[in-house]
N, C-alpha and C positions, 0 to 999 in steps of 0.2 A: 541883839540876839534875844530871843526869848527863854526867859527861862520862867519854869513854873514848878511850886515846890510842894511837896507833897507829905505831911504828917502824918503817920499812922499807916503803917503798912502792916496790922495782925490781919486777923484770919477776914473782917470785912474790906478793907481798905487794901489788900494786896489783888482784888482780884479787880477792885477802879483802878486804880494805881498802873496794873499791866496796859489795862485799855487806854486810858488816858496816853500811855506813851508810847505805845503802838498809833493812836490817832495823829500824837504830834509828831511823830519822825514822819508819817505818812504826809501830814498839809504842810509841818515846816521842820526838814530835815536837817536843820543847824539849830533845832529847841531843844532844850536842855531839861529834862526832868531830874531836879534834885531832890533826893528821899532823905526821911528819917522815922527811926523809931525806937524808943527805948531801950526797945530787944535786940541783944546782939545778935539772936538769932533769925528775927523776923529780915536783920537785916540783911543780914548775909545769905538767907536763901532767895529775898528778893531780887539782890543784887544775882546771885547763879543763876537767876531764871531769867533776867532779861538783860545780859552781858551783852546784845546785839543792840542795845540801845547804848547812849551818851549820857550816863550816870553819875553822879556824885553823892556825894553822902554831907550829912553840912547840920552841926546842931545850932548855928546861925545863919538857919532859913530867910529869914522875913529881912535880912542885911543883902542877900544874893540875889531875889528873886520878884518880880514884878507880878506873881498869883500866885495865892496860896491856899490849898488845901487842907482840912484839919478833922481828921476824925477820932474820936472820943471815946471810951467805953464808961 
């Protein structure tokens, strides 16, 4: 299965973050994007906004996942 992991979902990295997982359910519908981000908030409205996808949450990213994303401020 693919999964691919995604750090940083504040105010830049949430609006890659939707696209990027809207493109994987679309080419492979059994990929798994798993997020994280600091913010208990960032995460939790990420996660309300794209409950139509196969999400997880995971502060041991790079142990789970075969790509990783990383954005910074």
């Amino acid at each position: 299965m693919l999964r691919v992991g995604f750090i940083g979902i504040g105010n830049m990295g949430k609006g890659m973050a939707v696209n990027l997982g809207r493109k994987l359910k679309r080419s492979h519908p059994q990929a798994e994007l798993i997020v994280y981000d600091p913010s208990t908030a960032c995460m939790t409205s990420f996660l309300k906004k794209m409950s139509s996808l196969k999400l997880s949450t995971a502060d041991s990213i790079p142990i789970k996942v075969s790509s990783i994303v990383v954005l910074s401020n």
